[in-house]
N, C-alpha and C positions, 0 to 999 in steps of 0.2 A: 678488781672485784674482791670486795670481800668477804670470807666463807667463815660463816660461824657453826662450827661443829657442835653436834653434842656425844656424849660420849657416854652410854650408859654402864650403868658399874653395878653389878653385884655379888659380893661375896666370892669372889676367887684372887687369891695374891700372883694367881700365875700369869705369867705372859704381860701384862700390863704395864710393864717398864717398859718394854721392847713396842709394844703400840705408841705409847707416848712417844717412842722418841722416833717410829718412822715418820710420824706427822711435824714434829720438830724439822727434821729429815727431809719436810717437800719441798718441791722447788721451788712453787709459789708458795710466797711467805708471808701472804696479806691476808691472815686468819686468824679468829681466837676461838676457846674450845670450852664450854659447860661442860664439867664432869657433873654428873647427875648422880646418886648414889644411891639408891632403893635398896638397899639389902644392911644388915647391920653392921655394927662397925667393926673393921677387922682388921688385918695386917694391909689389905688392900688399900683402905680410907687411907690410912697413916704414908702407902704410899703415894696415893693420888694426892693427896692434899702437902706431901713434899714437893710436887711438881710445882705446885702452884706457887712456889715461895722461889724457885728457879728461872720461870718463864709468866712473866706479865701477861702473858697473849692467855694463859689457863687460869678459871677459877674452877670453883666445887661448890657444890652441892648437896645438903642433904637432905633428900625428899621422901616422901611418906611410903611404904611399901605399896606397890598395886600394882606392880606390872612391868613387863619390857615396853609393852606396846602404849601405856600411858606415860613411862617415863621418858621414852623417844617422842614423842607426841608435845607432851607437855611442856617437855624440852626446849622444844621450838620455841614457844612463847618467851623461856627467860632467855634469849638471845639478845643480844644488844640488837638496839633499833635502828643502827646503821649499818647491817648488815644485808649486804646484798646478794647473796646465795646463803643455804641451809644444806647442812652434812647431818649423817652419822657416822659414829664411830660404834662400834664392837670393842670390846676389853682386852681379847685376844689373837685379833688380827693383826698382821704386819702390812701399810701400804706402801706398795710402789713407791716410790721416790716423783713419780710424775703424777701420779692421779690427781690431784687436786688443778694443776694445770689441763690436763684432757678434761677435766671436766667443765672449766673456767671459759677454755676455748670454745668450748661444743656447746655452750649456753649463752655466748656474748650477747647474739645477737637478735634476740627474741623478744627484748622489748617488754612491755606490759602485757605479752603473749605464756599464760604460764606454761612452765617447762621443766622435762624432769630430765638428768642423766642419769643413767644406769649401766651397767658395764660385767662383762663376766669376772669370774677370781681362778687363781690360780688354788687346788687344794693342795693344804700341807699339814702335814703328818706328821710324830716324830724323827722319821727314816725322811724326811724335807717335803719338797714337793713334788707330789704321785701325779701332776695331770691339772687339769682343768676342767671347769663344768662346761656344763654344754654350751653346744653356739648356737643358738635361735636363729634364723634365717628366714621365720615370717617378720612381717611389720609388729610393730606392738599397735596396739586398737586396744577398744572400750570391749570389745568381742569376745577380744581375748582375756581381757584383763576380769572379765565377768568370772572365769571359769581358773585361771592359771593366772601366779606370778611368778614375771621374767625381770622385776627387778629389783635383785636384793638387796634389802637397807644397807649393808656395808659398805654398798658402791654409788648409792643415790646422793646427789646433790640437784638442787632446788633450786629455779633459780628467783628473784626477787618477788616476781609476781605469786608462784608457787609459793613459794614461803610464807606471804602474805594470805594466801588461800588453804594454807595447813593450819596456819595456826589459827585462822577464824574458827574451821569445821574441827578444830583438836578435840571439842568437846564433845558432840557429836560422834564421834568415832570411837569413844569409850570401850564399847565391849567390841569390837573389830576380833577378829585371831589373830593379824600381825601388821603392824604400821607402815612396811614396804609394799605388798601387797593394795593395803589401803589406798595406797597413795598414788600408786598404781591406777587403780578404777578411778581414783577421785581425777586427776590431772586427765587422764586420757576420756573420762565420762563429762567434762566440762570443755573437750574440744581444744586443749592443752597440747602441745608438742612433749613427747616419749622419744628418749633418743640413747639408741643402746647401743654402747661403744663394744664391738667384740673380741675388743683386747683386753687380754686380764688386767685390773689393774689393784690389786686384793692379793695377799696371801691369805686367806679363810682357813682360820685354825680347826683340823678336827680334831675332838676330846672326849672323853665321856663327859665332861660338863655341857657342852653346847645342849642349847635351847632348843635350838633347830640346827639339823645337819644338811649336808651336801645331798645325801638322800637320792643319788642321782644313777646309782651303779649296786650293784648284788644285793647285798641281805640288807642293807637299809631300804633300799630302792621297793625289795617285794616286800618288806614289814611296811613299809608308808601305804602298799597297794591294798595288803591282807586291813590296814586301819581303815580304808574306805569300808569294809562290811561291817563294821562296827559305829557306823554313821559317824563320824569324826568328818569327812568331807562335806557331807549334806550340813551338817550344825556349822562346819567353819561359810561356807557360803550364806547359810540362813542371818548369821551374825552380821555377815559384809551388808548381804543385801538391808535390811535396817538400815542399816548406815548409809547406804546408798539413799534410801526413802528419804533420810532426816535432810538430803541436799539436793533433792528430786528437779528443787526451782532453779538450781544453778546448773541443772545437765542440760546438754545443747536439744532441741526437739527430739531430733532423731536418735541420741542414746536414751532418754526419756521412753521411747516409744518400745526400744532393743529392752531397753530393761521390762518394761511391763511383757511384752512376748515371751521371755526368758521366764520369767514367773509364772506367766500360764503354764508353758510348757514344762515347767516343774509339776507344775498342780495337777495335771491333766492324767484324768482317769487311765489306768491300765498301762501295762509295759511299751506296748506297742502304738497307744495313743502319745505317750511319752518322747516316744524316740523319734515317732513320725514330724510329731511341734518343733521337737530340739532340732533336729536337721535340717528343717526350714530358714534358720537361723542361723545367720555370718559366725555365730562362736564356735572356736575351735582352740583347741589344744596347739600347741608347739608342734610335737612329734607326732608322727604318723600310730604310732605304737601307744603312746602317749594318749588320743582322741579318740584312741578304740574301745582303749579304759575308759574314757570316758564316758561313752556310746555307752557302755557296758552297764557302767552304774549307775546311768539315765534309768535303763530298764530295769536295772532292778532297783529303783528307786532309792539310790543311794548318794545321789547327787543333786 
């Protein structure tokens, strides 16, 4: 199978040798990799674009600024056309030496059924690696994927049919919050297979530069909770949902039906009419602790 990565890149010279060369590094060795470039040109460019005069399998790109989430998206599209799965890569993650195979394996066999893998990471720090994110233990669903996402683009790969059905709706998904997430609702709301390996297979760099953080433990974890009253949750779902709408005909009946309930039940007059609609309704959070917050911000109207 062949996995065409993309790799997006902005403005930072760090770490990005050491990604290149774990993917150099993986087992399976039946890939080639878009570097995408969004950001201006810096010491980074000059080393991404030495990769490429090293290894045949990498080219570069440089694409117009707009985004993480349009450059991983758009990404897609300038993949070669014989590619039969779809990656991302982050700039400063280190992968496993196996991931591309757990993930090659875990999608063989799905046909024109599309399919996504997803997988926890290991977190690393300067002091190495402190731990691991969480281990989900519900199913992944459209439910859940309405409210929470459990599969982070560093770990996602796609497989043929999915690839095919990202890069259709890439444009459509413009103003999303984050293209993992996206893809997320999009694969599992069209009745797609979600298949989340719970072995690390990522070292996920934290930095003061990251985009997005691990966010999953102490003071990131209650800054991300104290950013729900500041509506940041409620606009990142309002944004999804659009996007959802724009591909309403490709959702199976019954997530068509989930999504419209899910909307009322946002709409819906008063705290406690609010939470009565939401709980009617299969979506739930991961963690117990987790969907309480949620419940929480249902009521006060912040989800």
């Amino acid at each position: 199978m062949k996995v065409g990565i993309v790799l997006g890149l902005h403005d930072s010279p760090l770490w990005i040798t050491d990604q290149i060369r774990s993917i150099q590094d993986q087992s399976h060795t039946d890939w080639v990799m878009v570097i995408r470039d969004d950001g201006p040109q810096t010491a980074t460019s000059a080393l991404a674009q030495s990769s490429t005069q090293r290894d045949p399998r990498i080219s570069y790109r440089c694409a117009e600024p707009a985004g993480f989430v349009a450059n991983f998206l758009m990404g897609l599209r300038e993949l070669p056309a014989d590619c039969e799965a779809g990656a991302f890569s982050d700039q400063d993650d280190i992968w496993n030496r196996d991931k591309l195979a757990r993930a090659v394996d875990a999608l063989r066999d799905f046909g024109d059924q599309p399919a996504l893998y997803c997988a926890r990471r290991h977190v690393l720090t300067e002091r190495g690696i402190v731990g691991d994110t969480l281990l989900y233990t519900r199913p992944p669903s459209f439910a859940n994927a309405l409210i929470e996402n459990i599969a982070p683009g560093n770990t996602i790969v796609l497989n043929r049919a999915a690839l095919d059905l990202a890069r259709r709706t890439a444009p459509l998904a413009s103003g999303v919050f984050a293209h993992d997430w996206w893809l997320y609702q999009l694969i599992s709301g069209v009745g797609g297979i979600v298949i989340y390996d719970p072995e690390p297979v990522v070292q996920y760099r934290q930095h003061s530069q990251n985009i997005l953080g691990a966010g999953e433990h102490g003071l990131t974890w209650l800054t991300n909770k104290l950013a729900v009253t500041k509506g940041l949750y409620r606009a990142r779902i309002d944004c999804h949902v659009v996007a959802l709408r724009a591909v309403y005909d490709r959702l199976t009946p019954e997530n068509q039906t989930l999504l419209d309930r899910f909307c009322a039940a946002r709409r819906a007059k008063g705290p406690l009419s609010r939470l009565r609609a939401m709980r009617r309704l299969p979506v739930r959070r991961q963690g117990t602790l987790s969907h309480l917050t949620f419940l929480t911000a249902v009521v006060c109207d912040y989800a």
